[in-house]
N, C-alpha and C positions, 0 to 999 in steps of 0.2 A: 555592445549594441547588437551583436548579431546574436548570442542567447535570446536577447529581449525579445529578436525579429521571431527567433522559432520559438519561444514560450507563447507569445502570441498566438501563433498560429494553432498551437496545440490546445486539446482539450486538456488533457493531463501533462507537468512536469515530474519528475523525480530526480530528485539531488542528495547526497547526503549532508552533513551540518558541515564539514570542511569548503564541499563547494559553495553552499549556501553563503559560509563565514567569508570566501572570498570572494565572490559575488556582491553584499552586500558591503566590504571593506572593514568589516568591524564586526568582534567577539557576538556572540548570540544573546549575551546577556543585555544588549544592547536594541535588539529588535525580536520581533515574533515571528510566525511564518504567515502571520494576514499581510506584514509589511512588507516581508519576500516577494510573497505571490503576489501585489497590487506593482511593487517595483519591477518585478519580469515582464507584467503584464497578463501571467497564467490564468487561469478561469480555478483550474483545481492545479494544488501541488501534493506530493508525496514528500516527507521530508525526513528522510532517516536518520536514528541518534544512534545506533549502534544499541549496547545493549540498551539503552534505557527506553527505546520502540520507535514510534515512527507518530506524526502527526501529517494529517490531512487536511488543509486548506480549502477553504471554498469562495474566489472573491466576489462570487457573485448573490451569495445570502452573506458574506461576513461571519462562516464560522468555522470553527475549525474542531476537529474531532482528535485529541488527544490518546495515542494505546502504549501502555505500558508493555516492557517487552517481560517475560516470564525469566525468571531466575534460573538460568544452563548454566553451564560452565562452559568458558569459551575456548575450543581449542584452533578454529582456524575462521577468520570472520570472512575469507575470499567467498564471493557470490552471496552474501545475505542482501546485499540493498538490491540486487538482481533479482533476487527471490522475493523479495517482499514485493515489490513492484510487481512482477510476474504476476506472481499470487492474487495481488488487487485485482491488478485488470481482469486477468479469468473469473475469482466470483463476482465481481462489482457488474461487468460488462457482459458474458458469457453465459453468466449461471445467476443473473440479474438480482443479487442480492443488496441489500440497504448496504450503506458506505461504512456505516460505523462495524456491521457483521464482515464485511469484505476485509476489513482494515484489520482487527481484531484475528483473522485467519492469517492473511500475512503476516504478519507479525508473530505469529505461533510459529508457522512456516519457516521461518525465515531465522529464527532461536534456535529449531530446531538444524536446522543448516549449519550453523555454527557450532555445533556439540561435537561435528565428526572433522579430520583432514579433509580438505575436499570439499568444492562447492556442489556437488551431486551427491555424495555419500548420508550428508545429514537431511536433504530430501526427504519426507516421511512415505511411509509407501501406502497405498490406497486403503489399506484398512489400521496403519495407525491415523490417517487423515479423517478415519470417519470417528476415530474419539477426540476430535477438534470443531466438529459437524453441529453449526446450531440445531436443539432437538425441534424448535417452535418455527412459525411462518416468518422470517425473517427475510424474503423478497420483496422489492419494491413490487414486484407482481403477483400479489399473491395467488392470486388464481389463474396466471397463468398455464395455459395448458400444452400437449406436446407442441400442436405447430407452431405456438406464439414463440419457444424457445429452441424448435427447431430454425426458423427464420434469421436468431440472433445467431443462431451458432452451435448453441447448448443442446444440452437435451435435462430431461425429468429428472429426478433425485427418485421418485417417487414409485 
């Protein structure tokens, strides 16, 4: 009951599939993450698979946006669901890109984290992150200008 009380409350949750699995009382092959998120009460969930990526929930359109995680080799998986999260929220919120491109960085992000010991080490550094960089207008704002994204937080890519 007290999850429920702060998923409620929250715009975004994120869990991985273990908490998910014991949250809901039962294996995953058994429910989806619209029936997660409608059961916590969340509006959006983050819900990481480990290597196989992360799905994004939405219970307020009913859909949810499925990303495959890229093929690494795993050598320490400490801080990927940290990272992936991380990662959303700064392009989704921050740097106000569509949910599906935000998710899809994460998720690169977050592979990439896992290939090194150390949840800091596989971090990618700002100019491997710009060969991860959608090349097309992929902001919910597209014309967004500097002060609209200095306001949120961010700043220009541009």
């Amino acid at each position: 009951e007290r999850v429920r009380s702060l998923a409620e409350a929250a715009l975004l949750v994120q869990m991985n599939v273990d908490e998910a699995e014991a949250f809901m009382g039962a294996a995953r092959s058994s429910w989806d993450t619209l029936d997660l998120a409608t059961e916590m009460g969340a509006k959006l969930l983050l819900l990481t698979a480990e290597d196989q990526g992360a799905v994004l929930s939405n219970t307020m359109t009913r859909q949810s946006i499925i990303q495959k995680a890229p093929e690494v080799p795993i050598v320490d998986k400490c801080g990927a669901g940290d990272t992936c999260f991380a990662t959303f929220l700064y392009f989704s919120h921050i740097k106000a890109y569509r949910p599906d491109v935000a998710l899809d960085l994460a998720v690169r992000v977050a592979s990439a984290t896992v290939s090194h010991v150390g949840p800091c080490r596989g971090i990618p550094s700002s100019e491997e992150l710009a060969a991860y960089m959608p090349t097309g207008d992929e902001r919910y704002f597209p014309h967004a200008d500097e002060a609209h994204l200095e306001r949120r937080g961010g700043h220009s890519d541009e």
